[in-house]
C-alpha positions as CSV (number, residue, x, y, z in Angstrom):
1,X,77.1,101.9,125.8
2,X,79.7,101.4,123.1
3,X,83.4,102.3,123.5
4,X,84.5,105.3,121.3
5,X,88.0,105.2,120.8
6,X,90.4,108.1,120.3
7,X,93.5,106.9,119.3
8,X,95.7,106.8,116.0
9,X,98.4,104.9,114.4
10,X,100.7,106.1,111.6
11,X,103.5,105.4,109.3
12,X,105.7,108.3,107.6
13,X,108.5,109.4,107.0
14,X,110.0,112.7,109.2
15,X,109.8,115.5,106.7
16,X,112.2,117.8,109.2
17,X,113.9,117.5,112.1
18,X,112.0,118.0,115.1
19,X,111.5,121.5,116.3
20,X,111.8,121.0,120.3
21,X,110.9,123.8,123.1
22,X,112.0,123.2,126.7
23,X,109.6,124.1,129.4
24,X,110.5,123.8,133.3
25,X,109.7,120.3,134.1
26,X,108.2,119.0,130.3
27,X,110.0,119.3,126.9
28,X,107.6,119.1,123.6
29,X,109.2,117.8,119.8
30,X,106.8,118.8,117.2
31,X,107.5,117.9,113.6
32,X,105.4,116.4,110.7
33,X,105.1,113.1,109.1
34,X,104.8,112.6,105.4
35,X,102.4,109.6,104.6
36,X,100.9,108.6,101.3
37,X,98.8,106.0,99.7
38,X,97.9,104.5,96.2
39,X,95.7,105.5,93.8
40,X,94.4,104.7,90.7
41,X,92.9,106.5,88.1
42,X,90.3,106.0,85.6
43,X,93.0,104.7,82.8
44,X,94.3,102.1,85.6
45,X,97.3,104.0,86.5
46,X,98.5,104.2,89.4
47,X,99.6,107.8,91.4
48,X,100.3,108.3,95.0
49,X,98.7,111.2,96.7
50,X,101.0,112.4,100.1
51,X,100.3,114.9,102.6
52,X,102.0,116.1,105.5
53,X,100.7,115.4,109.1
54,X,102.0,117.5,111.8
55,X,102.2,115.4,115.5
56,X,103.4,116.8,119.1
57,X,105.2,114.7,121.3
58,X,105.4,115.6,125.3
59,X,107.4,114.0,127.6
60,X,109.4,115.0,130.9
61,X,112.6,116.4,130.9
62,X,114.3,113.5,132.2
63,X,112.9,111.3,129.2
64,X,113.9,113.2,126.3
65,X,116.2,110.6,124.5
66,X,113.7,109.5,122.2
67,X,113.6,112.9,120.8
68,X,116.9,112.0,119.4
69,X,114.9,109.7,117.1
70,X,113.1,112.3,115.8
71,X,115.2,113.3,112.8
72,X,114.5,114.2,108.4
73,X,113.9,110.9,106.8
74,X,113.3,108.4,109.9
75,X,110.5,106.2,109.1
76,X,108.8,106.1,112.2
77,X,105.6,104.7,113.6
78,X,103.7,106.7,115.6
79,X,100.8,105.8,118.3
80,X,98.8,108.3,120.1
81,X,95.8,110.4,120.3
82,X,93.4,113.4,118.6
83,X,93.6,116.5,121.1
84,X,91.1,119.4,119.9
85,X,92.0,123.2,120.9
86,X,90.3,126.0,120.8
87,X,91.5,129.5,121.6
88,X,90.2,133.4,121.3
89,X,92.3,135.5,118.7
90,X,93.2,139.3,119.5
91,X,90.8,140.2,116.8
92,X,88.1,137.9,118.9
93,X,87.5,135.5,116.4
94,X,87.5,131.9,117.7
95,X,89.4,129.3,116.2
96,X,89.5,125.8,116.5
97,X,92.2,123.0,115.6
98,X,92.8,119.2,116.2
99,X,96.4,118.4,117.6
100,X,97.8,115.0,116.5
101,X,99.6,114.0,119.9
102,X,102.2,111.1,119.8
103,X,102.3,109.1,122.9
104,X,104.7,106.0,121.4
105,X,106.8,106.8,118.5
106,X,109.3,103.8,117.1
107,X,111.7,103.1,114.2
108,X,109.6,100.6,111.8
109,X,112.2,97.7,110.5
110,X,111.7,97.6,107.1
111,X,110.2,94.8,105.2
112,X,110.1,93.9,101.7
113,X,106.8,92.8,100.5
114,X,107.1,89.5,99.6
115,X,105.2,88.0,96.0
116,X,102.4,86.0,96.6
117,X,103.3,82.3,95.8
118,X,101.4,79.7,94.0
119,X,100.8,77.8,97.1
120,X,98.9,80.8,98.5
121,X,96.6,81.4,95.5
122,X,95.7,78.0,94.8
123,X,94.6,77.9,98.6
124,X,92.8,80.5,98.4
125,X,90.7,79.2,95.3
126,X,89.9,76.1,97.2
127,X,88.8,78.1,100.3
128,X,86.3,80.3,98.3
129,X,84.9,77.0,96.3
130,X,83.9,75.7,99.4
């Protein structure tokens, strides 16, 4: 039988501070994430299409320093796992949702992207000659 994974791992930027509620022996942050990607059109230029991914974060009360982390414009990675919910309304209507649920969340160092040298593309050429 094959292994079906449920696990995800992001890169964003905090879009707001996280909102955090305190319960009696867990705490939960939830904020949102703001990722985006590359895209080009039809003329070749390039636009970048973002979106906002809201994530929950549990942990117990006596491990809630990394919330302090959790601030507008961190750019975090996050690590963790698709929870789906589903719930009755008061007007009976069921509803139905997919939490995002952070289980590691870290500052990532921030790289520049380095130009791809000569050395590199000539190796490359000889690799798919052979």
């Amino acid at each position: 039988m094959k292994k079906i994974s449920n696990t995800f791992e992001l890169s964003g930027f905090i879009a707001n501070d996280a909102q955090i509620r305190n319960f009696d022996t867990a705490s939960v942050a939830r904020f949102a994430i703001s990722v985006s990607r590359a895209e080009k059109n039809q003329a070749g230029e390039t636009s970048f299409k973002s979106a906002l991914i809201n994530i929950e974060a549990w942990r117990k009360n006596e491990n809630l320093d990394s919330f302090d982390r959790l601030k507008k414009g961190e750019h975090i990675t996050v690590t963790g796992y698709f929870k789906p919910e589903e719930w009755t309304g008061t007007d009976g209507k069921k509803n139905q949702r997919v939490v995002l649920v952070a289980m590691k969340f870290h500052r990532t160092p921030e790289v520049e992207e380095q130009p791809e040298t000569s050395a590199k593309k000539s190796s490359r050429k000889s690799k798919k000659a052979a």
